[in-house]
C-alpha positions in Angstrom: 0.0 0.0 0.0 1.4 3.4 -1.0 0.0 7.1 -1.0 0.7 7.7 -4.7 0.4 5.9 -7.6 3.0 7.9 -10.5 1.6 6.5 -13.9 3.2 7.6 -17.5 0.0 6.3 -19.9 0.8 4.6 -23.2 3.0 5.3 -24.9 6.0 7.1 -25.1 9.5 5.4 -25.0 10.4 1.9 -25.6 13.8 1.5 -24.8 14.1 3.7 -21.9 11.5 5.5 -19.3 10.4 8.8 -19.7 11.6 10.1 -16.4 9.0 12.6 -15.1 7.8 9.7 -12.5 11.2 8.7 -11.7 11.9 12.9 -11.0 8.9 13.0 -8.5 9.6 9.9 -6.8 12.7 10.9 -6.2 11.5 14.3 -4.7 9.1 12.6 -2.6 11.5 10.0 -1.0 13.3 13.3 0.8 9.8 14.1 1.9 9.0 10.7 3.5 5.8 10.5 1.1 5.5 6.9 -0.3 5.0 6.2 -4.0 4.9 3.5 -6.7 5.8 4.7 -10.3 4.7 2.5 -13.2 4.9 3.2 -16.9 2.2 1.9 -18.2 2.9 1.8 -22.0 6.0 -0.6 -21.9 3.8 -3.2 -20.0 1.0 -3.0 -22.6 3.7 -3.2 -25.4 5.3 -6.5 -23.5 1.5 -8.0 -23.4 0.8 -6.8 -27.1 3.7 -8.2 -28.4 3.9 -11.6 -26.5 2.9 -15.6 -28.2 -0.2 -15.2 -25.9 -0.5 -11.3 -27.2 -0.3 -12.3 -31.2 -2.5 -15.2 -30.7 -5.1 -12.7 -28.9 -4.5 -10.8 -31.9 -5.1 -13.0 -34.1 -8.1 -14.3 -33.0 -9.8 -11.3 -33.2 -9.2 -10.6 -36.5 -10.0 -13.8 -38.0 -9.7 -13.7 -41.6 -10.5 -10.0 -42.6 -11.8 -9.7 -46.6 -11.4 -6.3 -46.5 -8.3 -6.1 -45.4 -5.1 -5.1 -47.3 -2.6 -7.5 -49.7 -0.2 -6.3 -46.6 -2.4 -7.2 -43.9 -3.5 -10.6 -45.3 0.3 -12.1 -45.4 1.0 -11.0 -42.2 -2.3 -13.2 -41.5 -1.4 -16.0 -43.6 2.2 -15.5 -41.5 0.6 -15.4 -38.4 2.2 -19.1 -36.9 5.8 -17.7 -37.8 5.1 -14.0 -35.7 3.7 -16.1 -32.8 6.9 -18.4 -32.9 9.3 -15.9 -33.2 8.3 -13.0 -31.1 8.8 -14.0 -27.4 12.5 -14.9 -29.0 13.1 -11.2 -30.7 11.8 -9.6 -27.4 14.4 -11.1 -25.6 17.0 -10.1 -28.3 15.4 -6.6 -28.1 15.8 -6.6 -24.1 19.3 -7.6 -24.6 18.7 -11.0 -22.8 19.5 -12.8 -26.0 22.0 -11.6 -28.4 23.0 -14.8 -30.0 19.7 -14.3 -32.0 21.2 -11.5 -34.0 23.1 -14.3 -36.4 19.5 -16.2 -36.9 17.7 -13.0 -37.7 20.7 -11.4 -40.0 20.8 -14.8 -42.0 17.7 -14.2 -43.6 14.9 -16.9 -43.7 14.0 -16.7 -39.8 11.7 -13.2 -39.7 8.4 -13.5 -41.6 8.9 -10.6 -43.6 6.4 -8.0 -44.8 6.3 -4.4 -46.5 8.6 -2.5 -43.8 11.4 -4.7 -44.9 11.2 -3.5 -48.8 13.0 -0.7 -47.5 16.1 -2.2 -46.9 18.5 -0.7 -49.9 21.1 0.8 -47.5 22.4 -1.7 -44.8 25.8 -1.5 -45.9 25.9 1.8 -45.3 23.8 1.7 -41.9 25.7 -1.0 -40.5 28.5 -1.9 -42.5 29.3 -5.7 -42.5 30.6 -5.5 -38.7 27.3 -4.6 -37.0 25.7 -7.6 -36.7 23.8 -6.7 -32.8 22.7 -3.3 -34.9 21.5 -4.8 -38.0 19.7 -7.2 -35.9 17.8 -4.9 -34.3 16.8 -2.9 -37.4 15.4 -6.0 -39.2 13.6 -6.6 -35.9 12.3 -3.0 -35.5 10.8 -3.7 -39.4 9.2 -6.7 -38.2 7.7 -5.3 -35.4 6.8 -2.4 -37.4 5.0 -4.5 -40.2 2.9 -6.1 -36.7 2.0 -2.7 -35.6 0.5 -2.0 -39.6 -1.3 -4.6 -39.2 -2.9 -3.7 -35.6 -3.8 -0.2 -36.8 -5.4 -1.7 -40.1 -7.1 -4.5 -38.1 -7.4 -4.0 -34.5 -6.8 -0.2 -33.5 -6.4 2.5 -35.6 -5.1 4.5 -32.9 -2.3 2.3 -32.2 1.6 3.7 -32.4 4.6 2.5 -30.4 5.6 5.7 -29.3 1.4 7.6 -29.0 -1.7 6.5 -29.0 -4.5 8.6 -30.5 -2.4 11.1 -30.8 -4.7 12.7 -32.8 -7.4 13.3 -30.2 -4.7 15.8 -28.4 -3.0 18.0 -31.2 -4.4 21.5 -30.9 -7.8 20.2 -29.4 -9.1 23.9 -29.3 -12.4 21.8 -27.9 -12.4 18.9 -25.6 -15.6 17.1 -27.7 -13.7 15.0 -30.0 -11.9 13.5 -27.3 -14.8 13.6 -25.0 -16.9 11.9 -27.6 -14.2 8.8 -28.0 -14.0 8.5 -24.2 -18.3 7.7 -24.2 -17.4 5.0 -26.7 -16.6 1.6 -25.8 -12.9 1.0 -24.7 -10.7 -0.1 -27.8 -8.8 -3.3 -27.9 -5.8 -2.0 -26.7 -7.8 -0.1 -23.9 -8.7 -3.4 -22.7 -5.5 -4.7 -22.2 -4.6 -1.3 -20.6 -7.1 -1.3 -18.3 -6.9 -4.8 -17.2 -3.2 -4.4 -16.0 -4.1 -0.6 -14.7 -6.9 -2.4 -12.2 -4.3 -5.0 -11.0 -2.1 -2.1 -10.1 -4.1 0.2 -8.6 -5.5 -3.3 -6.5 -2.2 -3.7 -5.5 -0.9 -0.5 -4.5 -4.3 1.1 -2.9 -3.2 4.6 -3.4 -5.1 7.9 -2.4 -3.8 9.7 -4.9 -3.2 8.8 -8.4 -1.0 11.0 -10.6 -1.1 11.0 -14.2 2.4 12.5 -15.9 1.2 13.4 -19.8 4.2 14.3 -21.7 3.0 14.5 -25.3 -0.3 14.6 -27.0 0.1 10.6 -27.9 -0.2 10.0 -24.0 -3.6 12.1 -23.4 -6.5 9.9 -24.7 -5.0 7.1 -22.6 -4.6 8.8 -19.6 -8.1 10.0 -19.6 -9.0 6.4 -19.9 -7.6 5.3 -17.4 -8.5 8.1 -15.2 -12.2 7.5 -16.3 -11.9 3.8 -15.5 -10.3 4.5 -11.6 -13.4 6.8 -11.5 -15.8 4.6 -12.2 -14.0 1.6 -10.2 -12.0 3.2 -7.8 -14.3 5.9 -6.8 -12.5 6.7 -3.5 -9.4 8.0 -5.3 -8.4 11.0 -6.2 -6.8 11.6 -9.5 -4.4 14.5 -10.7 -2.6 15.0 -13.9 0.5 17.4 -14.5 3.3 17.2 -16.9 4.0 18.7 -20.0 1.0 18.6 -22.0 -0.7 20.6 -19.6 2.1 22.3 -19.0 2.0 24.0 -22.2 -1.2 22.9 -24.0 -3.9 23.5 -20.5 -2.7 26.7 -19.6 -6.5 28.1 -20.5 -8.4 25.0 -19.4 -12.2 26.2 -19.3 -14.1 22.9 -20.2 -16.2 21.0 -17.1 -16.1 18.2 -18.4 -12.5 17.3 -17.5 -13.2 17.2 -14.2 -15.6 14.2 -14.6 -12.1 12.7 -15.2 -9.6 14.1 -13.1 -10.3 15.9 -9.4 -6.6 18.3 -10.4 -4.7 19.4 -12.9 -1.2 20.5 -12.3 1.3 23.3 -14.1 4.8 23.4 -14.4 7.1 22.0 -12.0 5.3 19.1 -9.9 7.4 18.3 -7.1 5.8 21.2 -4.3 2.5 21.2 -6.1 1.8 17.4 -5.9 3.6 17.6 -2.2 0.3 20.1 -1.2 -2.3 17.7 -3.0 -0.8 14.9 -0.9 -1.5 17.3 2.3 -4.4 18.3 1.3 -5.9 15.1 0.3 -4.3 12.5 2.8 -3.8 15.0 6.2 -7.4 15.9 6.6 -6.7 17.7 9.9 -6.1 20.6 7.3 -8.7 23.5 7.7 -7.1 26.1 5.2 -7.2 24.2 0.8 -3.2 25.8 0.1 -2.6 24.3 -3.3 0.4 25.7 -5.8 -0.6 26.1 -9.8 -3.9 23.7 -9.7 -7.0 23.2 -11.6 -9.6 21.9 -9.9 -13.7 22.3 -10.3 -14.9 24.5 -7.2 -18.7 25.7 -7.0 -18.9 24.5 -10.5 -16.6 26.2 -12.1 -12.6 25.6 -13.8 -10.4 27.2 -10.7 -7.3 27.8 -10.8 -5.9 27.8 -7.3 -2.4 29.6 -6.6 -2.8 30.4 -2.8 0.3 28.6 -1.4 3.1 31.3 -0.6 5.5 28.7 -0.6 8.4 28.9 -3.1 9.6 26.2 -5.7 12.1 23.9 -4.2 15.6 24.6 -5.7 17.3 22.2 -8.0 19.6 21.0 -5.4 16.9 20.1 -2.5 15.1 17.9 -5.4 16.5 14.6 -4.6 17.9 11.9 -6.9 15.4 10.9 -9.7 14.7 7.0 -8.6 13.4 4.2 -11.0 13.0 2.1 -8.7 9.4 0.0 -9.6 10.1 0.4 -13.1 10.4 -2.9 -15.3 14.0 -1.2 -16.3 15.2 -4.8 -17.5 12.0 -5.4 -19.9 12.1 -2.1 -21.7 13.4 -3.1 -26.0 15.9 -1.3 -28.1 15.0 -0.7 -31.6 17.0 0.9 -34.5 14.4 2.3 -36.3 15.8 4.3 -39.1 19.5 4.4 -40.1 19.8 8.0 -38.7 23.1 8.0 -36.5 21.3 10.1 -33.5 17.7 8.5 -33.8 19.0 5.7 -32.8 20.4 7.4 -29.6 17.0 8.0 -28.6 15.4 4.9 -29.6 18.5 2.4 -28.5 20.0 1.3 -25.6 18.7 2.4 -21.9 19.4 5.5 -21.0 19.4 7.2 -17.0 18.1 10.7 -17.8 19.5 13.5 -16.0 18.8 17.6 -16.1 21.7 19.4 -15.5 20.2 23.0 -15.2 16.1 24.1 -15.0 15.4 26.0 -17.6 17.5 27.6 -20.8 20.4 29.8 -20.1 19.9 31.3 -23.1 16.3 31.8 -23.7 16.0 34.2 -26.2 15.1 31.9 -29.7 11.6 33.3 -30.9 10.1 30.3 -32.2 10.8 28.8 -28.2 8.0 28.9 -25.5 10.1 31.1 -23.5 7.7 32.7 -22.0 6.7 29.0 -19.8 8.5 28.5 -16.5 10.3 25.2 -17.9 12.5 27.9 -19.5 12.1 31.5 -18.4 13.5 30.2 -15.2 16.8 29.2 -15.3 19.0 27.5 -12.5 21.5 25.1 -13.0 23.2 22.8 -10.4 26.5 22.1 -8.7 28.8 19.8 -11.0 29.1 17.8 -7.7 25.7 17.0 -7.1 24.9 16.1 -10.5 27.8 13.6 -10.4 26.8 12.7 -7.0 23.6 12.1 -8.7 25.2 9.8 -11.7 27.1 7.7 -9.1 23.6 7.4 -7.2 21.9 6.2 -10.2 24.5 4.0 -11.6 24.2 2.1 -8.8 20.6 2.1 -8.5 19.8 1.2 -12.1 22.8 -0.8 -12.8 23.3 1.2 -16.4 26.0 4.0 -17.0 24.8 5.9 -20.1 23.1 9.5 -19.3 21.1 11.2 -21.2 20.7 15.0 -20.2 17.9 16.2 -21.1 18.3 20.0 -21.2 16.9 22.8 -23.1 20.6 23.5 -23.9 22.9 22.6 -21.4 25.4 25.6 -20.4 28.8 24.8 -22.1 30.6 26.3 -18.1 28.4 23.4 -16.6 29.2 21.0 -19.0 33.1 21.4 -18.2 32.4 21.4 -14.4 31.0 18.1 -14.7 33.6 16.8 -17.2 35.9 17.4 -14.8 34.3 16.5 -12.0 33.5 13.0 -13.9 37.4 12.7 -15.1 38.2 13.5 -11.4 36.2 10.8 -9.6 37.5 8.2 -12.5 34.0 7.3 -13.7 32.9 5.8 -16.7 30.4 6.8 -18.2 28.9 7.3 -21.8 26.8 10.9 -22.0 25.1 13.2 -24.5 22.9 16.2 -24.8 21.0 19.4 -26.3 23.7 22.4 -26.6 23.8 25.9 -28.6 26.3 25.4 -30.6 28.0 28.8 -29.5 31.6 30.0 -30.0 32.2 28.8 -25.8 32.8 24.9 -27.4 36.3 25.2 -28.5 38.8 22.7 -29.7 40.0 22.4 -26.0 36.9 21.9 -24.2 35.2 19.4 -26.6 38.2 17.0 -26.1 37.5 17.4 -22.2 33.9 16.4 -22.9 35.4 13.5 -24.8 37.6 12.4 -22.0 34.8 12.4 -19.7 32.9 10.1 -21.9 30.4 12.9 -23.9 29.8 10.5 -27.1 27.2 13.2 -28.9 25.1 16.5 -29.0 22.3 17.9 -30.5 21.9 21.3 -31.6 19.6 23.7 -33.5 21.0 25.0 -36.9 17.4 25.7 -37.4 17.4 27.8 -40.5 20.7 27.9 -42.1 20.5 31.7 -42.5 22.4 34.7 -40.9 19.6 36.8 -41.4 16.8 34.4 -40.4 19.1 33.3 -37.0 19.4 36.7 -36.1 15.6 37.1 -36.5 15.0 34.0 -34.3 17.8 35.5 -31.5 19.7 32.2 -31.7 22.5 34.0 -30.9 24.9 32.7 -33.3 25.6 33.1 -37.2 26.3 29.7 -39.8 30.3 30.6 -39.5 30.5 29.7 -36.2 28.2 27.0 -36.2 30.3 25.5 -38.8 33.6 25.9 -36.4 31.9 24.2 -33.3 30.6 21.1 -35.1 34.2 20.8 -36.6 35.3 21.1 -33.1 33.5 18.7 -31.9 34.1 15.9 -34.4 37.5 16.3 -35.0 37.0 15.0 -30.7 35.1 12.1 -31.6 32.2 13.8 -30.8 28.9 13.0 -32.8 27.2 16.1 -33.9 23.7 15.7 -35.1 21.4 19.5 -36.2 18.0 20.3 -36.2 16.9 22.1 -39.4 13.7 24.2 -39.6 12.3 25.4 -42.8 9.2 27.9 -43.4 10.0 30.4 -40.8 7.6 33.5 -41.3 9.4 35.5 -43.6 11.8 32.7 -44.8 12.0 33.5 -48.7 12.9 30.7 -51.4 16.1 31.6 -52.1 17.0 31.3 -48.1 15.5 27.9 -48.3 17.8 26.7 -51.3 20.4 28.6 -49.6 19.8 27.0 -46.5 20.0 23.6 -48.0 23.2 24.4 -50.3 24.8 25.4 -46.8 23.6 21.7 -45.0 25.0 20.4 -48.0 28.7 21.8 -47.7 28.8 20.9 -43.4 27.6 17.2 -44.2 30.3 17.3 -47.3 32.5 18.1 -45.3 31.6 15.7 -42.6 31.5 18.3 -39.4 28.0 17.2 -39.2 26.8 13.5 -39.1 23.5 13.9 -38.7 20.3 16.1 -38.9 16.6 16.5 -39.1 14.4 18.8 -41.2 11.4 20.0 -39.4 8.6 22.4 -40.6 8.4 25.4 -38.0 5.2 25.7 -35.9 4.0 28.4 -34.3 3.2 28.0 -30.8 1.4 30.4 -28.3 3.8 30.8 -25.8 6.5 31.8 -28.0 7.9 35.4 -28.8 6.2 34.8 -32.5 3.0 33.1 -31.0 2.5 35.9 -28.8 3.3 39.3 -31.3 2.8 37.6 -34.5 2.1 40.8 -36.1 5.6 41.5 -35.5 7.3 38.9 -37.6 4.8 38.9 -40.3 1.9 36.1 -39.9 -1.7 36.1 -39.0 -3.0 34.2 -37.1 -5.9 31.8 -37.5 -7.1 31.7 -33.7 -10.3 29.2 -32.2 -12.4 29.5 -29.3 -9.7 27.9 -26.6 -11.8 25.7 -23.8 -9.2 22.7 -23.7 -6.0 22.5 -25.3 -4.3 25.7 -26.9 -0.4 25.2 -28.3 -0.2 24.6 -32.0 -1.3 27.8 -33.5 -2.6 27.7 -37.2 -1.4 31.0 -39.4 -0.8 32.5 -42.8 2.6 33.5 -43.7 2.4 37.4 -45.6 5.0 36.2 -48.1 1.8 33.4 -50.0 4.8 31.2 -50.1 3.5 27.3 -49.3 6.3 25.7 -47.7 4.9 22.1 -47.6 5.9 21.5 -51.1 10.0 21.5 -50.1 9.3 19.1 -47.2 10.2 16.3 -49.6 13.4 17.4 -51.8 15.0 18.5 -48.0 14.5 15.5 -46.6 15.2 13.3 -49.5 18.5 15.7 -49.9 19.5 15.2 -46.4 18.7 11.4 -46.3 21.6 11.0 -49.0 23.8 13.8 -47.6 23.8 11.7 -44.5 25.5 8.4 -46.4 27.9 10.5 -47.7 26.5 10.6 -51.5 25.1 12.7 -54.1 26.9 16.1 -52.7 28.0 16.6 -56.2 24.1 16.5 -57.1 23.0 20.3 -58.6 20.3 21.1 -55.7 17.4 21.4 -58.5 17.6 17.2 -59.0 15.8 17.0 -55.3 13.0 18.9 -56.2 9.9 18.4 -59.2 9.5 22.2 -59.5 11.7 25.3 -60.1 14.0 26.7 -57.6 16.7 29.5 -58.0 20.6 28.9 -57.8 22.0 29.4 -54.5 23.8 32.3 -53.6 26.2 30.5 -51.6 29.9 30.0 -52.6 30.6 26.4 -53.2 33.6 27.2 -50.5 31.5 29.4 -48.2 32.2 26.5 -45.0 35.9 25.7 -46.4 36.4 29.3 -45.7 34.4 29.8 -42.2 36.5 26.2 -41.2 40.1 27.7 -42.3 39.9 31.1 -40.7 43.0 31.7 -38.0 42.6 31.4 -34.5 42.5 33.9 -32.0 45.9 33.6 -30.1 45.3 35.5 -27.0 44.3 33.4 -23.8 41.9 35.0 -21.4 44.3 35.4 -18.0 41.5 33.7 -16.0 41.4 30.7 -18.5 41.8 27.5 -16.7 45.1 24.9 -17.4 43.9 21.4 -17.3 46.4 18.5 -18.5 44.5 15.2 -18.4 47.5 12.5 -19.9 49.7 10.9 -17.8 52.9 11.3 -16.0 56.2 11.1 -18.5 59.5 9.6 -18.1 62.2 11.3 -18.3 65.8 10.4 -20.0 68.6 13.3 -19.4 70.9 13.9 -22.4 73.9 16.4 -23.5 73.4 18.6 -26.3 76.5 20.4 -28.0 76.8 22.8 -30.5 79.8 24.7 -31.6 82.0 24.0 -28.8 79.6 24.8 -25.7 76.9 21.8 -24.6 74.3 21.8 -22.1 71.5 19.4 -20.4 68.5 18.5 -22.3 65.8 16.2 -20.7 63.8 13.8 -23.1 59.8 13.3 -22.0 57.9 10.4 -23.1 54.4 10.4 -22.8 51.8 7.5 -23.4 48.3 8.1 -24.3 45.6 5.5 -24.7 47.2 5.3 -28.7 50.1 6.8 -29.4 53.8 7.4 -27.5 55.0 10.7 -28.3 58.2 12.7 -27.1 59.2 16.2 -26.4 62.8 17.2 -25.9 63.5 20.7 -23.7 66.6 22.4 -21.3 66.2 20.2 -18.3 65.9 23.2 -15.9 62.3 23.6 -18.0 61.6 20.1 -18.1 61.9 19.9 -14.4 59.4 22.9 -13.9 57.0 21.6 -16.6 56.7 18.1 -15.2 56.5 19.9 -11.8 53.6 22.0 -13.3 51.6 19.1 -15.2 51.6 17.2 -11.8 49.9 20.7 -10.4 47.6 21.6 -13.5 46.3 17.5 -13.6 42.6 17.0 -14.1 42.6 15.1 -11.0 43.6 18.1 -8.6 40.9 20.1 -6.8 42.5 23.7 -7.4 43.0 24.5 -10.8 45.9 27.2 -12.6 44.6 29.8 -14.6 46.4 31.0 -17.5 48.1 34.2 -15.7 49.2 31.6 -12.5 50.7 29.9 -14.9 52.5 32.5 -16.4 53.5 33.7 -13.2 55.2 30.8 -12.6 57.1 30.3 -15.7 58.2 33.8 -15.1 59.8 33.6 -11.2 62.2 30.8 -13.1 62.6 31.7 -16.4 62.0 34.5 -19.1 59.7 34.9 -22.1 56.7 33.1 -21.4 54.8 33.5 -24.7 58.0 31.5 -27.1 58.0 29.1 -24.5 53.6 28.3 -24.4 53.9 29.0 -28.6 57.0 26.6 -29.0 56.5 23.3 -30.8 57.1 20.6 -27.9 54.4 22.7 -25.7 52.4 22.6 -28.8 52.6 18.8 -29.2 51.6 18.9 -25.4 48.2 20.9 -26.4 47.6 18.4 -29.0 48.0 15.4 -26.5 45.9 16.8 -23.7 47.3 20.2 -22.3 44.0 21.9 -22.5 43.0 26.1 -22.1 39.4 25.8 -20.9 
């Protein structure tokens, strides 16, 4: 028995928990409140896709007349899926990886029209990824199963949303109001069957529903429907970000036959006061923080607490504990080198600072709390945190999932990771601003940062500046190089159709993508069409960047903004040649293609240089070190071999260094006086001491022994030193 039940409704994630439960719990467990998380979607997905599941399945289709060429082999098929797909689970869940041989032979997966797009698994997968080409084939076959449960069974069905539909930019709540007076659906059954067991089990007083996207809402109004009718004693709230940014003008009754509160913006001190108010009844005074509720008949909002939001650092450790972390799948479903970051392998997910330091981007709902307020937290708590959760959930990969993560944060806890000898494999959202230079994105390598993300958005000085991204396409251009050239995977996100955007910045745009991937500083990317939303600078003064609106009557849901660009250009029609364009650009073919072949209509020449990133990549350095620059060296300690030098007539000591990194042995020969001092000073500048040298310490130094500091930092062996791991952070 527990006070809260923590649900995330299907479906959202298959390889890894979203972590907005595992966030409260943790919060909660400093507050001595007792709570069972569940995410509901993974154990429908595990019953779905099961022999007894298929079977189910199958059953209930019978033989269907009407039904597709498609969907009748998979039926004719149907004893091969139910014999094979407890066995690719398993491989999917990493419990059985001799499997991948069987299903890369060919002639083991019943095959159906996913798998006619397999013309590029050389290139995806080369002929050494055997575990990776595995679980592609299998993602296809799962895929062709979940064609034929949308054809057959549930059109609603997805394996990342269901009936998403039902939530994007539901102005009204009577569509999805309507569905929720119909029967429950197939796959309602099966997640309402398992939903009663829990709830059975646990005997909560509060259950809390945490709705991240609009593929979770329909089922989470289900279920809340069902505790309603069954559990009639509960109380039910829902938070998360849906409502975060979607319920912000919530006037509809109705929902309240569903749920008793609905909570905005951070949820740890809001839910801690509905867990007062609901389970200490000794309460006179209702104090509740951000909350819908239905008083006297009426949508409330209630705000009376004047207790402030607890700071990042008194949030406690996210906890996934209760979570089926061992039965979650990993699936490759495109041959896209990030997507398959977020859709394989289990990752712990992290936030390293509330909010975006930035905050600026127009197209951004920066006006909402989850950004406008921004507070990071101490390197050592967030490694503190890492260590916590690596031994709680057994895994060592992070995923932080940050607006943009604040390049000064990232090196504090690269270092701090480095420091405390951890191993651990990391990535995250960044701006790709000037801060990432050559020097820190080899610390982030060292400390085991394996990839970032970063908005390129529209490839256009002009059109960043009007966004306020704070950064132009030449320096975008030196931080991804900076990055891979570390071994750090770089992967963009490309917008088209911002208001104002002309044709020739599109093509311009594209002819820009085309030189970074060319020149393979970027490895991967995703074309996106912009939206406007209404808590975004361009949402909120449209008039201002040159769209009109087309504005509903908001009672429910109000995000997704529908508008007409003044320019009468129709965007929709390049959605095809940039994402074709970019799919190729990404195997590292066709950049010699003239950028008309991707489209089936006219479009001008670019303006842009066939060199325009060759020239932004070979631009000089700036030479001058900030004085309050930190010195880190993160190799090892050298041996030393003393030798005599002579030259006409006189001779004097030399001292030979060798260093050995994790590849290479290198040497560097110096005076042995200045040997002496640097090995002196590498043992005090090392990654693995508390206090670190600035630049103008370190000049100091040089300077009580010796004379002319600068020929000594700009000579060659102190040069093959910054090459090696002598880093200026």
């Amino acid at each position: 028995m527990k006070d809260l039940l923590l649900i995330t409704p299907p479906f959202t994630q298959l390889n890894t928990p979203y972590p907005a439960t595992a966030y409260i719990k943790g919060f909660l467990n400093t507050k001595g409140i007792s709570a069972f998380q569940m995410d509901l979607g993974i154990e429908v997905i595990l019953e779905l896709f099961s022999k007894k599941g298929l079977t189910n399945i199958f059953c209930h289709t019978e033989r269907n007349r009407s039904a597709s060429s498609n969907s009748k082999r998979i039926y004719s098929l149907k004893d091969d899926y139910i014999k094979t797909i407890d066995a690719v689970i398993a491989f999917l869940q990493g419990k059985n990886p001799s499997l991948a041989r069987q299903i890369c032979s060919g002639n083991f997966l019943p095959e159906a029209s996913r798998f006619s797009q397999l013309d590029d698994m050389e290139w995806a997968f080369g002929t050494m990824g055997m575990q990776d080409k595995a679980k592609h084939l299998a993602t296809l076959y799962l895929e062709d199963l979940s064609d034929f449960i949308v054809e057959c069974v549930d059109e609603n069905f997805g394996f990342s949303r269901y009936a998403e539909r039902l939530g994007r930019s539901a102005n009204s709540f009577d569509e999805l109001y309507s569905n929720l007076q119909n029967e429950p659906t197939y796959i309602d059954k099966i997640t309402l069957k398992i939903l009663n067991d829990r709830v059975d089990k646990v005997q909560p007083k509060l259950v809390c529903f945490s709705v991240p996207f609009p593929g979770n809402l329909y089922s989470a109004f289900r279920c809340a429907q069902f505790i309603k009718t069954y559990f009639p004693n509960i109380k039910i709230a829902m938070g998360g970000g849906f409502p975060n940014t979607e319920l912000r003008e919530l006037k509809d009754k109705r929902v309240f036959e569903f749920f008793d509160f609905i909570t905005l913006d951070d949820g740890e001190l809001p839910i801690e006061l509905l867990f007062n108010h609901i389970c200490q009844t000794q309460l006179v005074e209702v104090l509740l923080k951000r909350t819908f509720k239905l008083q006297n008949n009426e949508v409330t909002y209630i705000n009376n607490s004047t207790r402030q939001d607890y700071k990042q650092s008194d949030v406690g450790t996210p906890d996934y504990s209760d979570l089926q972390l061992q039965n979650y799948i990993s699936v490759i479903e495109i041959a896209n080198p990030m997507h398959s970051l977020w859709s394989d392998g289990r990752w712990n997910k992290l936030t390293m600072a509330h909010g975006c330091y930035w905050g600026k981007c127009t197209f951004c709902d920066i006006s909402l709390d989850y950004i406008k307020l921004y507070e990071p937290i101490a390197a050592k708590i967030l490694v503190d945190r890492m260590e916590e959760l690596m031994s709680q959930t057994g895994e060592n990969g992070f995923h932080f999932v940050d607006e943009a993560a604040p390049p000064a944060l990232m090196r504090e806890v690269a270092l701090e990771i480095i420091k405390r000898k951890l191993v651990v494999s990391w990535w995250t959202n960044i701006r790709f601003e000037k801060s990432f230079t050559s020097d820190l994105c080899v610390l982030l390598k060292a400390s085991g940062c394996i990839a970032v993300s970063g908005g390129l958005e529209v490839a256009s000085d002009r059109l960043l500046e009007l966004i306020k991204k704070g950064v132009t396409v030449e320096q975008v251009a030196q931080v991804t190089r900076n990055f891979t050239e570390s071994g750090i995977m770089v992967h963009a996100y490309l917008m088209y159709g911002y208001p104002t955007q002309t044709v020739q910045e599109t093509i311009d745009s594209l002819e820009m993508v085309r030189q970074l991937f060319e020149l393979g500083v970027l490895q991967s990317g995703f074309w996106h069409q912009f939206a406007m939303t209404a808590h975004s600078p361009v949402g909120m003064f449209p008039e201002e960047f040159g769209v009109i609106p087309e504005q509903n009557t908001i009672t429910f849901a109000h995000n997704d903004i529908n508008f007409k660009d003044k320019t009468g250009i129709n965007h929709d029609k390049f959605s095809f040649g940039l994402k074709k364009s970019l799919f190729n650009y990404m195997h590292g073919i066709c950049f010699d293609y003239d950028l008309q072949d991707w489209f089936d209509f006219k479009i001008p020449t670019t303006k842009i240089s066939s060199d325009y990133i060759v020239s932004c990549l070979e631009k000089e350095t700036d030479f001058n070190t900030k004085p309050s620059a930190k010195i880190v060296w993160i190799g090892g300690k050298p041996t030393s071999e003393t030798f005599t030098k002579s030259k006409k007539g006189s001779s004097w000591e030399m001292t030979k260094l060798t260093f050995h990194d994790k590849t290479e042995t290198f040497d560097i020969s110096l005076e042995k006086d200045k040997a002496d001092w640097l090995v002196t000073t590498l043992e005090k500048v090392s990654v693995y001491k508390d206090s670190k040298f600035t630049f103008s310490q370190l000049k100091l130094d040089f300077e009580t022994h010796f004379e002319d500091f600068e020929l000594f930092w700009y000579s060659k062996p102190v040069a093959t030193l910054r090459d090696f791991g002598l880093l200026v952070l």
